[in-house]
N, C-alpha and C positions, 0 to 999 in steps of 0.2 A: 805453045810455050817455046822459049827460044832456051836451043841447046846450049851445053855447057862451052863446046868452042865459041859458037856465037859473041856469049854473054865476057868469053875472055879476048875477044878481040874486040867486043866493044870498049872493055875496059885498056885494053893495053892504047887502043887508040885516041881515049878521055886520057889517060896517063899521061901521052905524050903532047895534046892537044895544049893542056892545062901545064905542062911544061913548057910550053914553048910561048904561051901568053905570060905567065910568070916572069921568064927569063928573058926574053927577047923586047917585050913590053913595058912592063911595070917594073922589072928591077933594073934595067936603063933606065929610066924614067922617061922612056918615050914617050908612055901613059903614065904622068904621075897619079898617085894612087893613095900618096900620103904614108907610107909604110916605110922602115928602114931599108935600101938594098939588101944588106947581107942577111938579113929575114927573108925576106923572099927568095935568094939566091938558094936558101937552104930549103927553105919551101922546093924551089922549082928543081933543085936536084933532089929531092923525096919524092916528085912527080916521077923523075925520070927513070928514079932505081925501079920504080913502081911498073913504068912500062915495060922495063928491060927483065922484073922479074917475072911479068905476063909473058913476054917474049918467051922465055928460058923456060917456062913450065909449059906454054904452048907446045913447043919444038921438042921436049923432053919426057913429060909425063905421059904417061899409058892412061891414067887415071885422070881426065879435066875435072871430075868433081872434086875431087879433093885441090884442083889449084883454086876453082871456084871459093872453098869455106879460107883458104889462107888469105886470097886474095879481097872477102870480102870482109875479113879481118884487118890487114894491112887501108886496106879502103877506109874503115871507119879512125882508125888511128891518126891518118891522114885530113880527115875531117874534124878529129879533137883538136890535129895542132891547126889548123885551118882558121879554128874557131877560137881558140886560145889567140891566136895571130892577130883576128878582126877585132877582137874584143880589147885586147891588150894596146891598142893603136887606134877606137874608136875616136878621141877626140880629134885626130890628126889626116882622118881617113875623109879623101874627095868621095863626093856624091857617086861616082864609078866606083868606088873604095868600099864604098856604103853599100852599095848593091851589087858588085859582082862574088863578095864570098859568101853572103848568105845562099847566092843561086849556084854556086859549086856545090856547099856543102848538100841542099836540098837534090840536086841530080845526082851528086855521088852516092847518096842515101839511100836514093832509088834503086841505083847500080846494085848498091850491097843489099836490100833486101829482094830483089829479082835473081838475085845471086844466090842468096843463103837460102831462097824458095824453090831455086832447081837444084843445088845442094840437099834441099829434104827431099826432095821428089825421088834421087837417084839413091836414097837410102831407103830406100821401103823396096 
């Protein structure tokens, strides 16, 4: 099983990864992607608070289990607006548009229930 640090640096670095494809990519429209920029932009700065607030609970907390259950809360919230995003902008959305949030949301999904599983673990 992967520790709690582990599991929050995997995540602070999916944070930043998925902010920097967002905002450097698709809300330039280097990769058009069919979506409005300033949706994305807010997307990709929601990425970033995300890794900066893994940062800050890595570096601060005594406790990672407990950044674990916040941050695999914050994770799936981020995958509501993710999906709210794709959904809301489906007609308009390229074939990359089409397929690259369902495979966010699907990995981040992952993140949060490998999350919330070593979260149970370190409660018993």
């Amino acid at each position: 099983m992967l520790t709690p640090r582990t599991l929050i640096l995997i995540d602070i670095a999916g944070a930043f990864l998925t902010s920097m494809i967002i905002l450097a990519l698709f809300a330039t429209h280097i990769i058009p992607i069919g979506i409005p920029s300033w949706n994305l932009i807010l997307l990709g700065i929601a990425a970033v608070l995300l890794g900066l607030f893994g940062t800050y609970r890595l570096t601060t907390a005594s406790n990672h289990s407990s950044t674990l259950v916040l941050l695999a809360i914050l994770n799936f919230v981020f995958c509501i607006l993710s999906a709210v995003l794709w959904w809301s902008n489906l007609d308009q959305l390229t074939s990359l548009g089409r397929f690259y949030f369902p495979v966010e949301i699907f990995i981040i999904v992952i993140l949060v229930l490998f999350e919330l599983r070593q979260w149970l673990a370190n409660q018993q």
